[in-house]
DSSP file (Angstrom, degrees, kcal/mol; ACC not computed):
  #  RESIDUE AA STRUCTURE BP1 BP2  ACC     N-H-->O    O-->H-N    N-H-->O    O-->H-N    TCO  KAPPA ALPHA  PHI   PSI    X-CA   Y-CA   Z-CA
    1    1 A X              0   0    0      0, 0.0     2,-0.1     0, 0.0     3,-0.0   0.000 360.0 360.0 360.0 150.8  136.3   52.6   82.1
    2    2 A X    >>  -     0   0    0      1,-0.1     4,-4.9     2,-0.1     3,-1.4  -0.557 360.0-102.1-106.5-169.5  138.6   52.5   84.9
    3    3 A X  H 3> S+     0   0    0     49,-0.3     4,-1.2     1,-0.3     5,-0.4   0.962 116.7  47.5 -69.9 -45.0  138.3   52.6   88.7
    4    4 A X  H 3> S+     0   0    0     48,-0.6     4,-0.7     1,-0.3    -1,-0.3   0.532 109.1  54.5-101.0  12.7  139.1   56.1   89.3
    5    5 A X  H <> S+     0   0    0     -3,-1.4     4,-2.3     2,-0.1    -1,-0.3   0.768 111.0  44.7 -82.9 -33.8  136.7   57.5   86.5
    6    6 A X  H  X S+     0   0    0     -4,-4.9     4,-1.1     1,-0.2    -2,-0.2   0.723 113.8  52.1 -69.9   6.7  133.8   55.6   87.9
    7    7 A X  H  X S+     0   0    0     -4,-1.2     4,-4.1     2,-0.2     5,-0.2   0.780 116.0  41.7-102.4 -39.7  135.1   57.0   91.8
    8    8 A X  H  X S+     0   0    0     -4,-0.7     4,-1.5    -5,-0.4     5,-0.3   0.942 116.8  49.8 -80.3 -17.0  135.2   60.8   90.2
    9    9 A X  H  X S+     0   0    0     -4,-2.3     4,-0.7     2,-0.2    -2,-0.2   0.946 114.1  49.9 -72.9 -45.8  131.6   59.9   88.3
   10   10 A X  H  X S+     0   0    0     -4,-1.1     4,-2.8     1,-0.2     5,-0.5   0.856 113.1  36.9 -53.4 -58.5  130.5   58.8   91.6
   11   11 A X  H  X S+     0   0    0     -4,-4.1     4,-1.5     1,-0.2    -1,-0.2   0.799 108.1  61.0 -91.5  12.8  131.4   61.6   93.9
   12   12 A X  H  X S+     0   0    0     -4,-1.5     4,-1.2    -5,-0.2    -1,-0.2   0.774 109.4  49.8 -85.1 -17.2  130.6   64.5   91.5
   13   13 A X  H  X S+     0   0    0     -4,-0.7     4,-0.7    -5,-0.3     3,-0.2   0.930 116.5  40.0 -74.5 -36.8  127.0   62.7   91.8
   14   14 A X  H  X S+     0   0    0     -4,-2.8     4,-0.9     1,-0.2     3,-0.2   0.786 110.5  58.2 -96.5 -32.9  127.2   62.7   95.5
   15   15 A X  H  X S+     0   0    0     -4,-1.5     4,-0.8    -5,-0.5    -1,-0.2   0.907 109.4  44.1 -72.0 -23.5  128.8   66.1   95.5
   16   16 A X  H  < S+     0   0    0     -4,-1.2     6,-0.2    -3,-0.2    -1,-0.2   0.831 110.1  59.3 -83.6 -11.2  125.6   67.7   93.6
   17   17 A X  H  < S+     0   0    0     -4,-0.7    -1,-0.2    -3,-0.2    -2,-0.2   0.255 106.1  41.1 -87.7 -18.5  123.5   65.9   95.7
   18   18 A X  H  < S+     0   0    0     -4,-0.9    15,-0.4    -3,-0.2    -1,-0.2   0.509  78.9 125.5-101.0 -18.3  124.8   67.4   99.0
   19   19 A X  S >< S-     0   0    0     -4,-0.8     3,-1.1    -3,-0.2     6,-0.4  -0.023  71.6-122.8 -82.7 149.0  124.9   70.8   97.5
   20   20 A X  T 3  S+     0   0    0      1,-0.2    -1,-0.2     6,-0.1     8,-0.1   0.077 101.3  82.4 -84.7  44.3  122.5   73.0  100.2
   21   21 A X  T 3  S+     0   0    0     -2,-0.2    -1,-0.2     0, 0.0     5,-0.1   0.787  73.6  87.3 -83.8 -56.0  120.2   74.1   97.4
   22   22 A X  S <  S-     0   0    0     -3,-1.1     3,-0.4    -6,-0.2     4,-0.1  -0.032  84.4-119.1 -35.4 128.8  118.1   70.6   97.6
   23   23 A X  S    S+     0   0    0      1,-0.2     3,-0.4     2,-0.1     4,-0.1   0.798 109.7  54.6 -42.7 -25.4  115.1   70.3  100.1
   24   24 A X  S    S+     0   0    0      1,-0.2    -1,-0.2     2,-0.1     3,-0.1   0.711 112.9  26.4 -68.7 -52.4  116.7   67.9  101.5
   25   25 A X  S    S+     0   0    0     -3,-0.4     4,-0.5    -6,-0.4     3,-0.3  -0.370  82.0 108.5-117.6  36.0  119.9   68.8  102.4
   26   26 A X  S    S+     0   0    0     -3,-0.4     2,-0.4     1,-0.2    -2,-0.1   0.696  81.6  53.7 -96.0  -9.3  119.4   72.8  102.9
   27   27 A X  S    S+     0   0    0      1,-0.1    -1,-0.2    -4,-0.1    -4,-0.0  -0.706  96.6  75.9-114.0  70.5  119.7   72.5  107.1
   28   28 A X  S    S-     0   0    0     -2,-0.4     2,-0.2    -3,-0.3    -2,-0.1   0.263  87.8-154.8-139.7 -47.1  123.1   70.6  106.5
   29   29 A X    >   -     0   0    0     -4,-0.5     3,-0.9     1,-0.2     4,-0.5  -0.455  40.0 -57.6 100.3 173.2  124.8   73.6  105.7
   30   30 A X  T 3> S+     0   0    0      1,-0.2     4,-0.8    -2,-0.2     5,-0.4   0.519 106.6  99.3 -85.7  21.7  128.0   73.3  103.4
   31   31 A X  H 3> S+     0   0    0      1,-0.1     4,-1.9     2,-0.1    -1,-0.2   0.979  83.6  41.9 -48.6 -54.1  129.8   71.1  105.4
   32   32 A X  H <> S+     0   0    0     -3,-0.9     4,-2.7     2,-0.2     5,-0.4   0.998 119.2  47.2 -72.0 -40.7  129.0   67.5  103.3
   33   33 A X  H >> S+     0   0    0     -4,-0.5     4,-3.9   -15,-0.4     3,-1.0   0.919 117.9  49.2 -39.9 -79.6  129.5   69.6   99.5
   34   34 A X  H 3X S+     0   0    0     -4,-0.8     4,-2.3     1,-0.3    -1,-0.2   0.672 113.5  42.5  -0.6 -73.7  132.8   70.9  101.4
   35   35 A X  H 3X S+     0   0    0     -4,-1.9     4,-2.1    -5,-0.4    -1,-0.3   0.737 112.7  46.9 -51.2 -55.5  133.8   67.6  102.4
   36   36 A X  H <X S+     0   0    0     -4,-2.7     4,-2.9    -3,-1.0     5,-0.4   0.914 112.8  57.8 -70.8 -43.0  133.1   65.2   99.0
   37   37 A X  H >X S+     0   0    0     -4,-3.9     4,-2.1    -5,-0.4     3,-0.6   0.975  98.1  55.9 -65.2 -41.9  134.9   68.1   97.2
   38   38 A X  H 3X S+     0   0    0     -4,-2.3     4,-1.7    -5,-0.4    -1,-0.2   0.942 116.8  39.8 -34.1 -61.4  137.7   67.4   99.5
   39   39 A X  H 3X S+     0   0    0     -4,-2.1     4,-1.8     2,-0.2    -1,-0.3   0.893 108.0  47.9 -37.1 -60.7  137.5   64.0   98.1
   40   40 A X  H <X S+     0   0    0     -4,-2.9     4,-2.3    -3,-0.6    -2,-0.2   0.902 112.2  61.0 -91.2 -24.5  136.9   63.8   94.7
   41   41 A X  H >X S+     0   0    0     -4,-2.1     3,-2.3    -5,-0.4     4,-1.4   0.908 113.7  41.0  -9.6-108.3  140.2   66.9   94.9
   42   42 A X  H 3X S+     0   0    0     -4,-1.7     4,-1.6     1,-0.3    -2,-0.2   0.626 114.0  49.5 -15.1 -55.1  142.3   63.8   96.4
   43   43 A X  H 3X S+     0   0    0     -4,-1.8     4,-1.3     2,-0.2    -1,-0.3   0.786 106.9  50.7 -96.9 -25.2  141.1   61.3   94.2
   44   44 A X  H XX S+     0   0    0     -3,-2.3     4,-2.9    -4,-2.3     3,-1.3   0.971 110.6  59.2 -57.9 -55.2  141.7   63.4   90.6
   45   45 A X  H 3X S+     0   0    0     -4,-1.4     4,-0.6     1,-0.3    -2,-0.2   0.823 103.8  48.1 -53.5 -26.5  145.2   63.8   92.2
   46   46 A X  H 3<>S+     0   0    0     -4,-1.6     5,-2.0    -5,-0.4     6,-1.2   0.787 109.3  50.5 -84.9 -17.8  145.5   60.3   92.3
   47   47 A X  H X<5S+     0   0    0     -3,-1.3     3,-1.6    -4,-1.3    -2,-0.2   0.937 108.0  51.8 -54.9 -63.7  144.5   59.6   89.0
   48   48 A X  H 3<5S+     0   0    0     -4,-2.9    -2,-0.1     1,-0.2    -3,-0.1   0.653 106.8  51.6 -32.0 -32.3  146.7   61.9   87.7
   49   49 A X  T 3<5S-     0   0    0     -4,-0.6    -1,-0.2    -5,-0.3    -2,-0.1  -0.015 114.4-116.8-108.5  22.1  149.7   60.5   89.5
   50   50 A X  T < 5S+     0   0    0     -3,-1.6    -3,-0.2     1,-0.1    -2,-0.1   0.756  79.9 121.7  64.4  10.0  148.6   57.0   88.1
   51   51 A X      <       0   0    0     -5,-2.0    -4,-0.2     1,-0.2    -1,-0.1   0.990 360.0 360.0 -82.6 -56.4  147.9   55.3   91.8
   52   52 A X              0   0    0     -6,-1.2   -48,-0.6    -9,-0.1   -49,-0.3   0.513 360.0 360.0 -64.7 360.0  144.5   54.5   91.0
């Protein structure tokens, strides 16, 4: 596996994991979900364009 499959495997775990659904996280609002998607966005596009 390469680095930037385990980086999207990684934040799509962190992205379900913020979603404000959880007990956990439901007085976070969507801000962090928001945020990782912003991320793992950026970081497919850098797979894609071969940098990672």
């Amino acid at each position: 596996m390469s680095l930037g499959t385990i980086l999207i495997i990684i934040l799509i775990l962190l992205l379900v994991g913020a979603l404000p659904t959880w007990g956990h996280s439901r007085s976070w609002g969507y801000f962090p979900s928001g945020g990782l998607g912003l991320v793992l966005v950026v970081v497919i596009i850098l797979v894609l364009l071969g940098r990672i």
